[in-house]
N, C-alpha and C positions, 0 to 999 in steps of 0.2 A: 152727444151725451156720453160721459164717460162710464165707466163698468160701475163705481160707485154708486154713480147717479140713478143707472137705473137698480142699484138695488136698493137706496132710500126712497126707491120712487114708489112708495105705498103708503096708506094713512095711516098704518102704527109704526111704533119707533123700533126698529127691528133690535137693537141691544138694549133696549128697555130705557126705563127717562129716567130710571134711578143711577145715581155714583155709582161707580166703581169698589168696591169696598178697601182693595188696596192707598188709593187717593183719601178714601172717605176717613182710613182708621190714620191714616199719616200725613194728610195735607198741612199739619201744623211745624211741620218743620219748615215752610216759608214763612219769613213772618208776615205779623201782623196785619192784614191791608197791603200785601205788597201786591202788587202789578205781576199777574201769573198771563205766560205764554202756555196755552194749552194747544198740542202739536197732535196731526192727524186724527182727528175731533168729532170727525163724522157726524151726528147728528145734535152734541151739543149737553148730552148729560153729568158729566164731569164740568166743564167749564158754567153750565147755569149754578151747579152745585155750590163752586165757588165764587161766582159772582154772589148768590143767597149768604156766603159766610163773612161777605163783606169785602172782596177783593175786586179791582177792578184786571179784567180778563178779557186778553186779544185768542182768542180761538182761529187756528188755520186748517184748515182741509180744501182738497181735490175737490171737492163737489160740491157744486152751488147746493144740489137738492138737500142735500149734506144741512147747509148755513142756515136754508130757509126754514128749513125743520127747529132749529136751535133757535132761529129768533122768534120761531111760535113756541115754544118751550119757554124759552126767557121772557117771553111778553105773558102766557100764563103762571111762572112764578112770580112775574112783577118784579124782575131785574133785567140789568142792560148788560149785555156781552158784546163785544167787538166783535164780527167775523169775515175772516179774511179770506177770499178763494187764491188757492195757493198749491202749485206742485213743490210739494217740500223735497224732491227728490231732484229738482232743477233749479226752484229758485229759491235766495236767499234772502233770511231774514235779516230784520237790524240786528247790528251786532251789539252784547251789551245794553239790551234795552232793560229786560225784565229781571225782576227779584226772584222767581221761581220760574221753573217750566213742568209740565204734564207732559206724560203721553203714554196713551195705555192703549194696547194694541193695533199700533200703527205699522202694519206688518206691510214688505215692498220687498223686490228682489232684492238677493244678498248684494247684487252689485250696487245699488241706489245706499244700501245701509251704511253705509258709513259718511255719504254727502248727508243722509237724514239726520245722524246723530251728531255731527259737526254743526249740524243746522241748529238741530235744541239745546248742545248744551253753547254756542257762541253766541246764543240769543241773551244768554241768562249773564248778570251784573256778577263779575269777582264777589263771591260768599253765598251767593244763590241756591238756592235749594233745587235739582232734580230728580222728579220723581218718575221711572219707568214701569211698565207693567206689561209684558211680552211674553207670547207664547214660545217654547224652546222647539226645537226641533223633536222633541220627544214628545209632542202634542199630535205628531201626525198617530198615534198609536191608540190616541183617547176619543179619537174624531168627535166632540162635543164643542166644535168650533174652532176659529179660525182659518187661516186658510188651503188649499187641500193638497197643497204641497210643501215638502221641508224648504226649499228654494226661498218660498216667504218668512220663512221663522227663525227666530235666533239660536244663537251661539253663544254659553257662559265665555268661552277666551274671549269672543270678539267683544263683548258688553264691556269687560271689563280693561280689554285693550282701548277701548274709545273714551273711556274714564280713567285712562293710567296715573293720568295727573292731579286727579281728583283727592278729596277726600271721603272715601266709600264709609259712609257711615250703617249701611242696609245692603247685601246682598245675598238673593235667595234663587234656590235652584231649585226646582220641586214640586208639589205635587199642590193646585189649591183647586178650592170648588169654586165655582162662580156660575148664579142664574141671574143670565141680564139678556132677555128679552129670547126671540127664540133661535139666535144663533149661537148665543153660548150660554151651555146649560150643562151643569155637571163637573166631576173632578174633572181636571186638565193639568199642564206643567207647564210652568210659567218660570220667568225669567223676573225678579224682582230686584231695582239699584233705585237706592237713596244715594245720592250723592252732593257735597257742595263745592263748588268750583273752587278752585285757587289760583288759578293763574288764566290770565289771556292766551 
């Protein structure tokens, strides 16, 4: 059982079963019904949300207890999410599959972040919409979540060196609130990139 596992290994959903709010106020920038890769997915709130607005959604995380959690979620909204068990920080996804990709706090050591982030945005189809949502290194100071070292949390240079080719339509560095279940509650400092692909 992995670290994850045992900590979805309880009957409530520990970051709560509602979106994300960063996803919720911006997920329209993929379009219409496209085919969204939701990356380090954990228990499946974000990815049912989007499956609900009409998109069909391959969701991947580390932990099964993770998926199973997400297809009781998706089977009480009465939508179908894909999900995949996947160390995103060793294996690769297709490349080119999806019109959009997610990932909102999928935090891994700094050495894995950059195989991660090559991971989400080579998934996503030339014009594709990514949307990230990470705590910065300046989160270890808020302690209102995530994880309890800087080692796991990001870097504005590094965000925006993994998206240099990109076109940055949204990036934010800064201060936001978020209550989603009971491991993240409160102001924190997040790392926020809209971005859409341009090239292979």
């Amino acid at each position: 059982m992995t670290d994850w596992d045992q900590r979805f290994n309880e009957s409530e959903f520990i970051y709560g079963t509602e979106v994300n709010e960063f996803i919720k106020n911006h997920y329209d920038y993929i379009e219409e019904g496209g085919h969204i890769g939701c990356f380090a997915e954990g228990e499946g709130r974000n990815a049912v949300f989007l499956a609900e607005e009409g998109h069909p959604v391959t969701a991947y995380d580390n932990s099964e207890v993770g998926m199973e959690k997400m297809k009781r979620l998706a089977d009480e909204r009465e939508v179908y999410v894909e999900g995949l068990h996947k160390d995103l920080t060793k294996d690769r996804v297709g490349e080119n599959v999806y019109d959009g990709a997610v990932m909102v706090f999928g935090h891994v050591p700094k050495e894995d972040q950059p195989f991660l982030m090559a991971n989400v945005r080579g998934s996503v189809k030339t014009g594709g919409a990514i949307l990230i949502e990470v705590y910065s290194e300046e989160q270890i100071n808020y302690k209102t979540g995530g994880p309890p070292t800087r080692e796991a949390m990001y870097r504005p240079e590094d965000m925006l060196e993994w998206f240099r080719d990109d076109k940055i339509l949204h990036f934010y560095y800064g201060e936001a609130n978020r209550v989603e279940g009971a491991r993240h509650t409160g102001l924190g400092h997040v790392i926020q990139l809209i971005a859409v692909k341009e090239s292979v």
